[in-house]
gemmi code that builds the backbone of each chain (N, CA, C; Angstrom):
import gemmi

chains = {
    "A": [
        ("UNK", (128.140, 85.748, 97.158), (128.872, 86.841, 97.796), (128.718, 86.744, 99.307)),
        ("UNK", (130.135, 87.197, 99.677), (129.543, 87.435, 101.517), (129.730, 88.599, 102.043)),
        ("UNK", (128.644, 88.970, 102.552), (128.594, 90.329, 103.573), (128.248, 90.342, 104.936)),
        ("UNK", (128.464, 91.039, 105.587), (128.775, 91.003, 107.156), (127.094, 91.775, 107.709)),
        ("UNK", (126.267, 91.024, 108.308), (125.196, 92.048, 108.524), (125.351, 91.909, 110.069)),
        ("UNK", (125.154, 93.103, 110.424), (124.989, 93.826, 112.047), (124.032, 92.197, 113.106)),
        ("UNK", (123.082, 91.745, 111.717), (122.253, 91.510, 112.929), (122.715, 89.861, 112.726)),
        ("UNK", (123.027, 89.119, 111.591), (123.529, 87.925, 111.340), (124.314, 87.298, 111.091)),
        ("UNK", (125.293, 88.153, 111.471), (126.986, 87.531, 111.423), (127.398, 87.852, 109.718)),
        ("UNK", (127.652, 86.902, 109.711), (128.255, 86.698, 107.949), (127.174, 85.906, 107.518)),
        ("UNK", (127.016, 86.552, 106.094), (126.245, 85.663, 105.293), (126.595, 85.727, 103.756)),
        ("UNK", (126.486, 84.119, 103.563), (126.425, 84.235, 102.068), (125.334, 83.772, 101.037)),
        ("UNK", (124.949, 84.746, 100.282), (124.250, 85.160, 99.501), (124.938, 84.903, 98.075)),
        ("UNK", (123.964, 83.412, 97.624), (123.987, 83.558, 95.913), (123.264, 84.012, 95.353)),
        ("UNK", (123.774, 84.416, 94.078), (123.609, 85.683, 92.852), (121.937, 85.412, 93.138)),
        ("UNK", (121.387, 84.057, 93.148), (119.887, 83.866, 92.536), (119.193, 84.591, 93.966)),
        ("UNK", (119.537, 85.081, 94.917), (118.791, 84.910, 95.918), (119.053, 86.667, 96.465)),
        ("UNK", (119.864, 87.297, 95.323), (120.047, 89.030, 95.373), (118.508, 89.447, 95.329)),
        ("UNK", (117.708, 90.171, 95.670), (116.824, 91.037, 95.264), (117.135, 92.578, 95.177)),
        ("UNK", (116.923, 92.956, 93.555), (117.390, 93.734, 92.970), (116.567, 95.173, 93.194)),
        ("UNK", (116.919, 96.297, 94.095), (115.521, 97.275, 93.931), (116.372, 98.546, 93.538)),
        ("UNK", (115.861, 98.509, 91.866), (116.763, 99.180, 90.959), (116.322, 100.742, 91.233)),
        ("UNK", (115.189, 101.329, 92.195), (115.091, 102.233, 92.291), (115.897, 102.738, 93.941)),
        ("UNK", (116.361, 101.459, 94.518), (116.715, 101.578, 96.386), (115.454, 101.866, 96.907)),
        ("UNK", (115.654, 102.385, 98.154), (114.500, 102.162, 98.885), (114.108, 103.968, 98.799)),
        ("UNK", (112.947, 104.029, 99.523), (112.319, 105.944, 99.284), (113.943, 106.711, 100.233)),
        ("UNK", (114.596, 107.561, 99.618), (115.282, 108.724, 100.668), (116.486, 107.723, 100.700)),
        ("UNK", (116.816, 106.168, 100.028), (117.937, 105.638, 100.188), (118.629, 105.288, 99.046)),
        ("UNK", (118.721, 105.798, 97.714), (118.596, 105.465, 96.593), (120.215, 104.234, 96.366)),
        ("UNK", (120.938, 104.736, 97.300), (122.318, 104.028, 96.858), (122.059, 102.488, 97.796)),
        ("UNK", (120.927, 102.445, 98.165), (120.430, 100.745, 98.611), (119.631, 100.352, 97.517)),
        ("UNK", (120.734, 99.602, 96.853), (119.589, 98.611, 96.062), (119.807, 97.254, 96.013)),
        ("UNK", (120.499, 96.282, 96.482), (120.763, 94.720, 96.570), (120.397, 94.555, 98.264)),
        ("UNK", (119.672, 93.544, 97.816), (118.929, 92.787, 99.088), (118.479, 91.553, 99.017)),
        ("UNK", (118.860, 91.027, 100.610), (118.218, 89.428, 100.497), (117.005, 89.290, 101.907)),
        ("UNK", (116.006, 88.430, 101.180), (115.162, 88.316, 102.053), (115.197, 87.610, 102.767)),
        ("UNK", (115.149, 87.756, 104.149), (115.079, 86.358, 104.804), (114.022, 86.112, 106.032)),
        ("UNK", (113.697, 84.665, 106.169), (112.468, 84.695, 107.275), (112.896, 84.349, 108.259)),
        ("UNK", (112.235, 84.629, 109.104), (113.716, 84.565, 110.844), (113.187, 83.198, 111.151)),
        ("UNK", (113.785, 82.961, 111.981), (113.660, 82.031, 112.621), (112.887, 81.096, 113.627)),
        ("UNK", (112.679, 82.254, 114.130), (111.674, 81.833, 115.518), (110.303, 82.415, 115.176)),
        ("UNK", (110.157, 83.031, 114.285), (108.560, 83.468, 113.991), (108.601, 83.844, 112.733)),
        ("UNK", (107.894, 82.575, 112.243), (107.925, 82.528, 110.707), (107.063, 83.778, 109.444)),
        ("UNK", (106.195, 84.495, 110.438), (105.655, 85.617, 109.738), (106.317, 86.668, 109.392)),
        ("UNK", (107.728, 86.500, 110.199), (108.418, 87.769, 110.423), (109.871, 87.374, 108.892)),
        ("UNK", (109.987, 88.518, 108.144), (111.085, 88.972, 107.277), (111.690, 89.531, 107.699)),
        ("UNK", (112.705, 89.411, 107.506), (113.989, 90.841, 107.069), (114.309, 90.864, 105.776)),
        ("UNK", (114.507, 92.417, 105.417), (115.015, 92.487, 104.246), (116.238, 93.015, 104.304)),
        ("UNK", (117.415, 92.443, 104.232), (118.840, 92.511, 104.770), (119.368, 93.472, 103.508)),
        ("UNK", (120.357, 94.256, 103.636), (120.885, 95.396, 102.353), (122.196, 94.470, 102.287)),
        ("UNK", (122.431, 94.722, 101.165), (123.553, 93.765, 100.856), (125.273, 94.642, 100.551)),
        ("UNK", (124.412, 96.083, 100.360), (125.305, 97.682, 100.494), (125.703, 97.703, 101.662)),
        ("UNK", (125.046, 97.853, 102.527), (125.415, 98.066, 104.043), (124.819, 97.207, 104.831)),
        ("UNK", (125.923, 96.951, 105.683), (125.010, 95.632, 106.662), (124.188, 95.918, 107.281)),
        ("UNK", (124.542, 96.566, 107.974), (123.941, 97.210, 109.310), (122.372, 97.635, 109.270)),
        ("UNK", (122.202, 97.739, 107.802), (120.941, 98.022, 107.378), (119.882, 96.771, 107.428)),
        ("UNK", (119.336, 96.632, 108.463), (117.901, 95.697, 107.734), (116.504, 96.141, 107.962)),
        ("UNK", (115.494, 95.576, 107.690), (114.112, 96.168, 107.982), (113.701, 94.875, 108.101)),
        ("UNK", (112.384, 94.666, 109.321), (112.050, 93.704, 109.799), (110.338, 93.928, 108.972)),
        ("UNK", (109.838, 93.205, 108.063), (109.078, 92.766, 107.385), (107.555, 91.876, 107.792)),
        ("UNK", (106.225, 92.266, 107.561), (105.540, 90.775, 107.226), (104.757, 91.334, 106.015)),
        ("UNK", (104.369, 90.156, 105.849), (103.279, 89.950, 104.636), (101.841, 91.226, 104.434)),
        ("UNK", (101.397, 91.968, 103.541), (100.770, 92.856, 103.813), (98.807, 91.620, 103.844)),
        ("UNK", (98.993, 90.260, 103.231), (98.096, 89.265, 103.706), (98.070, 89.557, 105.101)),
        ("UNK", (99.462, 89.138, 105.760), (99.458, 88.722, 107.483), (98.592, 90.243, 108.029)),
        ("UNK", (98.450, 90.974, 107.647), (98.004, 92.085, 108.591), (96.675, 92.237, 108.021)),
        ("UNK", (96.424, 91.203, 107.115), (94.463, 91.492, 107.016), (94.580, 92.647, 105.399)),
        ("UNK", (95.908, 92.526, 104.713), (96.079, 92.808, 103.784), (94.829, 93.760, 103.522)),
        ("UNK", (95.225, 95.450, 104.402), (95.188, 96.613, 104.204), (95.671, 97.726, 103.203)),
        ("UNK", (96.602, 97.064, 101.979), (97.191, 97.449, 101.192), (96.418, 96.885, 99.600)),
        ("UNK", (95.860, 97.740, 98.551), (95.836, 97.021, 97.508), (96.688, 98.203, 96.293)),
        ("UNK", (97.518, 97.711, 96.071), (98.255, 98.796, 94.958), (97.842, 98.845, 93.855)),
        ("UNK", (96.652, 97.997, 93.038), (95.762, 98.034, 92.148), (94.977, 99.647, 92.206)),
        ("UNK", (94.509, 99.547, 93.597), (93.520, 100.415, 93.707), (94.342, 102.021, 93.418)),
        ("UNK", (95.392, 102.042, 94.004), (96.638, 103.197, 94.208), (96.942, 104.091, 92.261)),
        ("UNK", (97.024, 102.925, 91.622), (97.836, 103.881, 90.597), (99.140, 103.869, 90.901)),
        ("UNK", (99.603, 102.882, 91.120), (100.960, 103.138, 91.657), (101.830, 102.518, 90.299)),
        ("UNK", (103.075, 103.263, 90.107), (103.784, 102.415, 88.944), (104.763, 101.303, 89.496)),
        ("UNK", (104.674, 100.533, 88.581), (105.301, 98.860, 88.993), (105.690, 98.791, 88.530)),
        ("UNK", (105.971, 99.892, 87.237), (106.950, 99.202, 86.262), (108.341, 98.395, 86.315)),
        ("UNK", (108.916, 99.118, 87.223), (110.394, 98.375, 87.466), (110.261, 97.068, 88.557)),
        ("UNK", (109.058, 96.387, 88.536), (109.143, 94.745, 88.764), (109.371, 94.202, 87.855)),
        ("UNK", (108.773, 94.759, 86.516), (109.025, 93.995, 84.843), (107.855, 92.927, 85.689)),
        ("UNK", (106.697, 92.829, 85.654), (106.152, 92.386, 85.813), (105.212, 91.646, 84.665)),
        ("UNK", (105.391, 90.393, 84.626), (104.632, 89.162, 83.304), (102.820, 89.580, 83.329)),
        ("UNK", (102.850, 89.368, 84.656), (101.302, 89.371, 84.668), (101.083, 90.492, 86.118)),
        ("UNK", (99.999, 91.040, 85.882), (99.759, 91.925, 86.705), (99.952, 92.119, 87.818)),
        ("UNK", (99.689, 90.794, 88.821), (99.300, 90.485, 89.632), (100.644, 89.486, 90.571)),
        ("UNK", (101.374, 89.305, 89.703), (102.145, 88.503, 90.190), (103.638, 89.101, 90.942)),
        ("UNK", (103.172, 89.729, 92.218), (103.977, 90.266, 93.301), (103.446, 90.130, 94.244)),
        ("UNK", (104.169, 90.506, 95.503), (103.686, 90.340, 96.922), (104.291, 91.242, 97.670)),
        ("UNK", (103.101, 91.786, 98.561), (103.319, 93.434, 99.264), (103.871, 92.915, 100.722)),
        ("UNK", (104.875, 93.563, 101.279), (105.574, 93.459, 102.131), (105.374, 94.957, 102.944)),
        ("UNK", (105.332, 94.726, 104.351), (104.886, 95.845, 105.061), (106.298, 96.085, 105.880)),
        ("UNK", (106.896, 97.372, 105.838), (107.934, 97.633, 107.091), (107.712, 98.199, 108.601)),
        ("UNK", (107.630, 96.992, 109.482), (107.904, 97.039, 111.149), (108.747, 98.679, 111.433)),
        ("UNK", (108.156, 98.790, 112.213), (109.170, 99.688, 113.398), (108.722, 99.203, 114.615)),
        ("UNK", (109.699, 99.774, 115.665), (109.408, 99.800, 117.335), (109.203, 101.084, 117.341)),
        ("UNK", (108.444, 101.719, 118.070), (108.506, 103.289, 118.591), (107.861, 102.959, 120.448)),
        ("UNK", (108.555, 102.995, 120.681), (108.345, 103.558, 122.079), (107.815, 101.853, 123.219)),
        ("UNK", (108.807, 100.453, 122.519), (108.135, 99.737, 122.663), (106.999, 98.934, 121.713)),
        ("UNK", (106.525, 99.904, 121.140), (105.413, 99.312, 120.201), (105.351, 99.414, 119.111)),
        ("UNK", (104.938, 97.805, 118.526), (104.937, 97.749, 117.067), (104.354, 98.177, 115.974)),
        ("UNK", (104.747, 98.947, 115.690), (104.058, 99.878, 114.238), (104.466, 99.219, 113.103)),
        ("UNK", (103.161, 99.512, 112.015), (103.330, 99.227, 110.359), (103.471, 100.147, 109.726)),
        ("UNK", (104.574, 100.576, 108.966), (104.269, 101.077, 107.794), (103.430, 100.809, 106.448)),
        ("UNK", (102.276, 101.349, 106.762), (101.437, 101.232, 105.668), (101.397, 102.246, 104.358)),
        ("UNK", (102.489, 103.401, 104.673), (102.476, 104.654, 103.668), (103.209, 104.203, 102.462)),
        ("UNK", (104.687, 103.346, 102.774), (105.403, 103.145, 102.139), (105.644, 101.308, 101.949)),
        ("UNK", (104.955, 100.896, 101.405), (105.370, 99.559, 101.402), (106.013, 98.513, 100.087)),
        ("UNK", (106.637, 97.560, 100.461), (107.499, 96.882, 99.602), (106.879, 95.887, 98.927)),
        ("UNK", (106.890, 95.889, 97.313), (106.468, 95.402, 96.302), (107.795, 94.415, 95.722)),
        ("UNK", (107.530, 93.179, 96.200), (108.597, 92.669, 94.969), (108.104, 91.882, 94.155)),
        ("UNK", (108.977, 91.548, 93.104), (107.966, 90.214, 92.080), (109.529, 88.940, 91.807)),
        ("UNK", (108.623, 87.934, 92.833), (109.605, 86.920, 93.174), (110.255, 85.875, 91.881)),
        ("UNK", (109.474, 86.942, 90.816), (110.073, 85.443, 89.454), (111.250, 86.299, 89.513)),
        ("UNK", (111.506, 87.751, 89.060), (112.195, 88.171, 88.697), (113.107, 89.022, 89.818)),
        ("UNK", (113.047, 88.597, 91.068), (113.880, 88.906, 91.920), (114.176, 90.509, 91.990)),
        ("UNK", (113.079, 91.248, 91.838), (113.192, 92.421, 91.670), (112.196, 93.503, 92.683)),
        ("UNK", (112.250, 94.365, 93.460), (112.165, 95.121, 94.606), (111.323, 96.547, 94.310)),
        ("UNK", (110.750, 97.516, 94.811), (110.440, 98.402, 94.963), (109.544, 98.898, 95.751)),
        ("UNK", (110.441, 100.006, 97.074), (109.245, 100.234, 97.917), (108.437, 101.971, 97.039)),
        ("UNK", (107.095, 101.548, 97.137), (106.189, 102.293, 96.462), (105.700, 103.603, 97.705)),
        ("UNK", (105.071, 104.417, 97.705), (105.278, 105.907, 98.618), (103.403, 105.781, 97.957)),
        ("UNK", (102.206, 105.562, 98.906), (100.824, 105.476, 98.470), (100.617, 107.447, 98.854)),
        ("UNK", (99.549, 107.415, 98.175), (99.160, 108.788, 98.017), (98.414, 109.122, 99.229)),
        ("UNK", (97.195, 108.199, 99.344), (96.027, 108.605, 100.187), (96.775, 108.381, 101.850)),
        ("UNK", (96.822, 110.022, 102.341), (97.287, 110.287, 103.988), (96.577, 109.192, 104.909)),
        ("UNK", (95.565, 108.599, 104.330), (94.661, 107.265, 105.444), (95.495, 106.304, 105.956)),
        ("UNK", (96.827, 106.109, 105.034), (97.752, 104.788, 104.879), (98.519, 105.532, 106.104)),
        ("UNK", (98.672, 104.864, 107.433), (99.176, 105.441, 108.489), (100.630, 105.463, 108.479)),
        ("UNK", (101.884, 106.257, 108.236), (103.126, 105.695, 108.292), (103.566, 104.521, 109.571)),
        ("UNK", (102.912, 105.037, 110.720), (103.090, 104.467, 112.067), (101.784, 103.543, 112.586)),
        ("UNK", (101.143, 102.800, 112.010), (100.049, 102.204, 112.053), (99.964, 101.529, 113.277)),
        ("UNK", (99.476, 101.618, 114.650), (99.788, 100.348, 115.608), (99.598, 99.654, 115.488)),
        ("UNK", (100.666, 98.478, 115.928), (99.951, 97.172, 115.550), (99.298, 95.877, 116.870)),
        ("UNK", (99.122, 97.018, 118.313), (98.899, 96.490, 119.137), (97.232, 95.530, 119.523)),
        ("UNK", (96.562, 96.368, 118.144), (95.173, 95.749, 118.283), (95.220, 94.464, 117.397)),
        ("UNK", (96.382, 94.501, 116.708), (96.328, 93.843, 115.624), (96.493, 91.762, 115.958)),
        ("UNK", (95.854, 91.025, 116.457), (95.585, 90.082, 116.642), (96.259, 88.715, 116.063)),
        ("UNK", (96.161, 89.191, 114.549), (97.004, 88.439, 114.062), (98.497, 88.525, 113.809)),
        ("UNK", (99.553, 89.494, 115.019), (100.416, 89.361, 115.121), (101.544, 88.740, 116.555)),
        ("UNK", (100.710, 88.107, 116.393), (101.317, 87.302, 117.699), (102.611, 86.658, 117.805)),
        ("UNK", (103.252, 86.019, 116.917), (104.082, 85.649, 116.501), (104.999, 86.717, 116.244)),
        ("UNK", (105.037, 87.736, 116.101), (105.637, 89.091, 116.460), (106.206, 89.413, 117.698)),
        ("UNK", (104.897, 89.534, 118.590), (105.338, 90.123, 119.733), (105.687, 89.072, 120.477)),
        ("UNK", (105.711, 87.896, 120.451), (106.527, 86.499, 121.397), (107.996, 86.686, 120.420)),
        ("UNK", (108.487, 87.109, 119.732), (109.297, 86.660, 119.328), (111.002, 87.738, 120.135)),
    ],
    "B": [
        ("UNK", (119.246, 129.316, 94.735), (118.244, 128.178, 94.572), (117.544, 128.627, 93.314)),
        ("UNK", (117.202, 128.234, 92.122), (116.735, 129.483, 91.106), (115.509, 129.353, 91.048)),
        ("UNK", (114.837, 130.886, 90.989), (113.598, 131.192, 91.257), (113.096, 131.975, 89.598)),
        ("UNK", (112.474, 131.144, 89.472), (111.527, 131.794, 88.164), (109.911, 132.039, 88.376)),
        ("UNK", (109.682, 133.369, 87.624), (108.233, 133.904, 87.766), (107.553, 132.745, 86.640)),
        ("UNK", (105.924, 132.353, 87.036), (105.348, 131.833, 85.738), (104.109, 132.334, 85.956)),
        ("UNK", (103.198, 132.355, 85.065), (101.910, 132.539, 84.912), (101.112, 131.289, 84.996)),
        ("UNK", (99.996, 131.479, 84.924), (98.825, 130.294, 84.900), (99.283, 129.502, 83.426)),
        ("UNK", (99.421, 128.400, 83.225), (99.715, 127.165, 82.110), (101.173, 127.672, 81.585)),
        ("UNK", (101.821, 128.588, 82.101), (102.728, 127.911, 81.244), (103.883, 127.353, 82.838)),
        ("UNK", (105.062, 126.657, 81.860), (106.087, 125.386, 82.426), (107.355, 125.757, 82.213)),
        ("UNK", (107.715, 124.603, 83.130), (109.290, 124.602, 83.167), (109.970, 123.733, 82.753)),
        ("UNK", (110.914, 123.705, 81.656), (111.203, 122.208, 81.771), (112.851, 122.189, 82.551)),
        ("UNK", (113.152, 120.339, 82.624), (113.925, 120.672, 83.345), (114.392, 119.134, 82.669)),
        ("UNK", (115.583, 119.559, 82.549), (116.497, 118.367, 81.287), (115.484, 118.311, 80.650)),
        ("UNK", (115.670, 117.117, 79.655), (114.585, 116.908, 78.245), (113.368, 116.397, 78.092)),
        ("UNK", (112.870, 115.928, 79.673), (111.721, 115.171, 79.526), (110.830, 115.379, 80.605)),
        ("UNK", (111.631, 116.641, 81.606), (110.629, 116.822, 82.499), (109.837, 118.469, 82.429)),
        ("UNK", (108.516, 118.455, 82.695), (107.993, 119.361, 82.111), (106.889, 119.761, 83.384)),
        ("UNK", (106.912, 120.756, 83.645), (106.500, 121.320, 85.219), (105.704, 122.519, 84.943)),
        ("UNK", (104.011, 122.339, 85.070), (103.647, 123.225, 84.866), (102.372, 123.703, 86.025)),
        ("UNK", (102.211, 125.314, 85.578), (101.369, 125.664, 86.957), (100.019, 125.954, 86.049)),
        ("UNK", (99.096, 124.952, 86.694), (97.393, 124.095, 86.169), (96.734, 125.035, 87.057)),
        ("UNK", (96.813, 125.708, 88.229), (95.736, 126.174, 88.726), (96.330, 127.291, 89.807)),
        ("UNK", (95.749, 128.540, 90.401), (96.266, 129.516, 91.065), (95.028, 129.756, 92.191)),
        ("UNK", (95.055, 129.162, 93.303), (93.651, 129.234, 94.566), (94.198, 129.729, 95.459)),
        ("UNK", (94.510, 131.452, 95.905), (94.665, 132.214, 97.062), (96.046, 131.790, 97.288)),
        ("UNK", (96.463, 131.161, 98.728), (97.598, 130.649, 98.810), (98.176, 129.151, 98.386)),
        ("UNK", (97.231, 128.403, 97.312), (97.623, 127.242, 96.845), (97.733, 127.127, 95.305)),
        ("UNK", (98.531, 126.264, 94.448), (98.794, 126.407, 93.365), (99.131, 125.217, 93.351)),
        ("UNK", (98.215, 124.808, 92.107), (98.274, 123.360, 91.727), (99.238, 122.940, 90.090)),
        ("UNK", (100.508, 122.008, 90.465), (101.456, 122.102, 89.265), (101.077, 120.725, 88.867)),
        ("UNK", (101.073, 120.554, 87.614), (101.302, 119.616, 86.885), (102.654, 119.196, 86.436)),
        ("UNK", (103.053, 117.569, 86.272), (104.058, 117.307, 86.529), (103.935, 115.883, 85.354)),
        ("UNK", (104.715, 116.242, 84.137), (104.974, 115.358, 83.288), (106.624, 114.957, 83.596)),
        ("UNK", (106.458, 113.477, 83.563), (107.726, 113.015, 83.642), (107.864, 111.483, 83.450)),
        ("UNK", (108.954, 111.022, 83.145), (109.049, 109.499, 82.772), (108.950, 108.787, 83.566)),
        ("UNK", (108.059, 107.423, 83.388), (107.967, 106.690, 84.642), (109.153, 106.247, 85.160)),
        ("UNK", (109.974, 106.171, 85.048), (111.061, 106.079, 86.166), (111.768, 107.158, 87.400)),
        ("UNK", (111.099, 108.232, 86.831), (111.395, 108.987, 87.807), (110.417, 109.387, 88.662)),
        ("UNK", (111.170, 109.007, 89.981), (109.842, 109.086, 91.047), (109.283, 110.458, 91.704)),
        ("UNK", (108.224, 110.615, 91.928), (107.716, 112.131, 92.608), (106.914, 111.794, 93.421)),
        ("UNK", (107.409, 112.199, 94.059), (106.862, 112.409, 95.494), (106.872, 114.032, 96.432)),
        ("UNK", (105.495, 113.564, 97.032), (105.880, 115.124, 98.149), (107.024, 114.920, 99.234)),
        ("UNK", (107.193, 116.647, 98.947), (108.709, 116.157, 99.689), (108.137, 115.717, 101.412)),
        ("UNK", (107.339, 116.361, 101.813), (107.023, 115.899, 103.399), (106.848, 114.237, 103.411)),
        ("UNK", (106.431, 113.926, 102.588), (105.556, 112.290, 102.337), (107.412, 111.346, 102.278)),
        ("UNK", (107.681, 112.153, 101.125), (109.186, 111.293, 100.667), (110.223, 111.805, 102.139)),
        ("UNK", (110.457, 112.483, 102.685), (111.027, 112.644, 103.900), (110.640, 111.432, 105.222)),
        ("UNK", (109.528, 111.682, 105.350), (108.683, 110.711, 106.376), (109.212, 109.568, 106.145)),
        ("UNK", (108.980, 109.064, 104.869), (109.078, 107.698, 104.501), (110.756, 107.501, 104.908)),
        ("UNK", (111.698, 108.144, 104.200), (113.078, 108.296, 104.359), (113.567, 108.002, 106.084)),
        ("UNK", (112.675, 108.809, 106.744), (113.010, 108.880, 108.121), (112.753, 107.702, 108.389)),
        ("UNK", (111.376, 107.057, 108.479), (110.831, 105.817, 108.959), (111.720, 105.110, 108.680)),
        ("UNK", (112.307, 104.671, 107.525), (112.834, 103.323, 106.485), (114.198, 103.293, 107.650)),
        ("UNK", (114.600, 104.806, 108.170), (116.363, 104.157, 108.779), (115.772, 104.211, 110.527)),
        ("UNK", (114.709, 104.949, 110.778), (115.093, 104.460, 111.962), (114.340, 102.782, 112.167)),
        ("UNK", (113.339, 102.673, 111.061), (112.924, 101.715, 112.074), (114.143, 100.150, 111.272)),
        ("UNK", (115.319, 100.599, 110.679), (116.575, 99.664, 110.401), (117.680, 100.003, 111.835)),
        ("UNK", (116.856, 101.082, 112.180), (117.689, 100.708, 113.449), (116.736, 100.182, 114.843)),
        ("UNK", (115.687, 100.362, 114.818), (114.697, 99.074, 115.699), (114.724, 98.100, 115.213)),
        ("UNK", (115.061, 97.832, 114.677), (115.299, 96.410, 113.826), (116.327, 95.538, 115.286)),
        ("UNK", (117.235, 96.522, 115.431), (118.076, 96.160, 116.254), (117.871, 95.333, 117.745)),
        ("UNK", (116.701, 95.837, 118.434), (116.106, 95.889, 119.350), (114.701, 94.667, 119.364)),
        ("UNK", (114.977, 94.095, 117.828), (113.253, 93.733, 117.583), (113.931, 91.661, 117.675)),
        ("UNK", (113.013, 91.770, 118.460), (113.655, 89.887, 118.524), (114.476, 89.736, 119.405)),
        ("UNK", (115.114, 88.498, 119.231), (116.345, 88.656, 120.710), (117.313, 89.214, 119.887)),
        ("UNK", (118.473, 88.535, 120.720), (119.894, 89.185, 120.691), (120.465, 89.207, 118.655)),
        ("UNK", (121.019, 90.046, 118.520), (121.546, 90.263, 117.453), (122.293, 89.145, 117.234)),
        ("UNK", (122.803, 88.598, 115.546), (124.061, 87.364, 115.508), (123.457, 85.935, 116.469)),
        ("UNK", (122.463, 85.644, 116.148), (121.783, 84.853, 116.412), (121.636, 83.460, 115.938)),
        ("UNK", (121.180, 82.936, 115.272), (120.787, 81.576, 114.004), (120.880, 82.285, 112.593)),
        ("UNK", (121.246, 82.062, 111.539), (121.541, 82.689, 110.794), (120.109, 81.815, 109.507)),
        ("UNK", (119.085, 82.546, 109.696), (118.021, 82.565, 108.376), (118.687, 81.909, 107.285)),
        ("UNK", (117.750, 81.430, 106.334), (117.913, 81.112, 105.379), (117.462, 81.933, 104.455)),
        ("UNK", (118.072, 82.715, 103.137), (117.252, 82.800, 102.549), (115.881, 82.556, 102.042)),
        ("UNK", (114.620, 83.735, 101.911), (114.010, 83.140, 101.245), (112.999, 83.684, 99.892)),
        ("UNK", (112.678, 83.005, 99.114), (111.999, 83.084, 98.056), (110.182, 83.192, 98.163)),
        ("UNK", (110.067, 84.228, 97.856), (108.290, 84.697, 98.571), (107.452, 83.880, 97.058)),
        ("UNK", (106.697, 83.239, 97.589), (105.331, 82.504, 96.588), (104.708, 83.399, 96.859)),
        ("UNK", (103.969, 84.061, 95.446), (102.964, 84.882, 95.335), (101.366, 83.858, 95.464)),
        ("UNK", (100.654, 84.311, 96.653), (99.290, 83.319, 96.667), (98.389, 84.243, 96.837)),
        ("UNK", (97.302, 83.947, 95.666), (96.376, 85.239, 95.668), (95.214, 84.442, 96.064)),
        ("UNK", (94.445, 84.683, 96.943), (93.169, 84.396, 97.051), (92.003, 84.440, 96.147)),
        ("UNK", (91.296, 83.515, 95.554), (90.396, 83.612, 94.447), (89.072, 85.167, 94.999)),
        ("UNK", (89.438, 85.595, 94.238), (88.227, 87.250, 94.144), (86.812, 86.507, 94.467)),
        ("UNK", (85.959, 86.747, 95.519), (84.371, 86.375, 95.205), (83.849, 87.376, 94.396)),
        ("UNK", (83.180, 86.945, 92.985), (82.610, 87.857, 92.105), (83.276, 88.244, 91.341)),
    ],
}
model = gemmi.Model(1)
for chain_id, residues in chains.items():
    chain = gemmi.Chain(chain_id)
    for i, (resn, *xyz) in enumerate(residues, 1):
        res = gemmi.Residue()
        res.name, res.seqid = resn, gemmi.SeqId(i, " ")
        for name, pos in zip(("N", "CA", "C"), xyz):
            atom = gemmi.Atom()
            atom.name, atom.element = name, gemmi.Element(name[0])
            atom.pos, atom.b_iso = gemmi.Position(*pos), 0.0
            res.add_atom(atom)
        chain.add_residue(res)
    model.add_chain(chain)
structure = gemmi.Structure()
structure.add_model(model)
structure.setup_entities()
């Protein structure tokens, strides 16, 4: 399929490479097809492009890359809609913002997908500790971020 | 907006599988219990708002984040799950 995104011109996207988040994202429910992609110039960095609306993307890293502050084991969180084989077999994705210049993590709400089955869900953690706006200016191992 | 009186344990249901009940009564706080199918998500509404807010604006810093928009066009990609072996 091809869709027009704000930030990458046209792109086309085969069926195998849709990620499906059958619940949409928290407060966006009519977003649910998405493709992931790793930019270019700084390979830590994702987008997760909406395949509903272009204009929509969220700039992504690895919840590893940030010293993997996230364990959804520990949470109670339901996964069910990864259809997940084995427990364990997903990978937590953290959503970037800018606020004011500076790079914040969302650590409240972060993105669970499970890459066999091409399937999505951002999860909403309970415990208020998980900062929505986390800075990420101390954060060392994002360098490749802020050069980019 | 419909407003119903309840007492301590008993519920509300609401369609066939959701079942809303008031577990505890502390001065000005009241603690509900909340049976429902795992597919349907619950969340506090301040928590599920926040999140809502965050998710579009920061799709619109997105805008601002990197250079110029319409740039090199990514490749898809496919995330390898790599777990680090647990010590212990």
């Amino acid at each position: 399929m091809k869709i027009e995104s704000f930030r990458f011109g046209w792109l086309d996207v085969a069926p195998e490479d849709v990620i499906r988040f059958p619940e949409g994202l928290v407060g966006l429910s009519r977003l649910t097809s998405f493709v992931l992609l790793q930019d270019d110039k700084a390979s830590d960095l994702y987008w997760l492009q909406s395949l509903d609306q272009g204009e929509f993307a969220l700039a992504l890293v690895t919840n590893s890359k940030l010293g993997s502050p996230i364990d959804l084991s520990d949470e109670g969180v339901d996964l069910s809609a990864l259809e997940l084989d084995q427990s364990e077999d997903y990978e937590i994705l953290v959503v970037l913002n800018r606020v004011e210049g500076e790079f914040t993590a969302n650590l409240r709400g972060p993105i669970a997908i499970n890459p066999a089955r091409a399937l999505g869900k951002q999860v909403v953690l309970r415990d208020a500790r998980f900062d929505i706006r986390h800075p990420l200016r101390s954060a060392a191992k994002t360098p490749a971020l802020v050069t980019a | 907006m419909l407003v119903l009186s309840r007492q301590l344990d008993e519920s509300i249901m609401i369609g066939d599988d959701i079942v809303i009940t008031l577990v505890d009564i502390r001065g000005d706080k009241i603690r509900l219990g909340i049976a429902a199918p795992p597919n349907v998500p619950i969340h506090r509404q301040e928590v599920y708002e926040s999140i809502q807010r965050e998710n579009m604006q920061a799709a619109f810093a997105e805008r601002q984040l990197g250079e110029s928009a319409v740039a090199v066009k990514p490749a898809p990609v496919r995330l390898r799950v790599v777990r680090s072996e647990s010590v212990g």
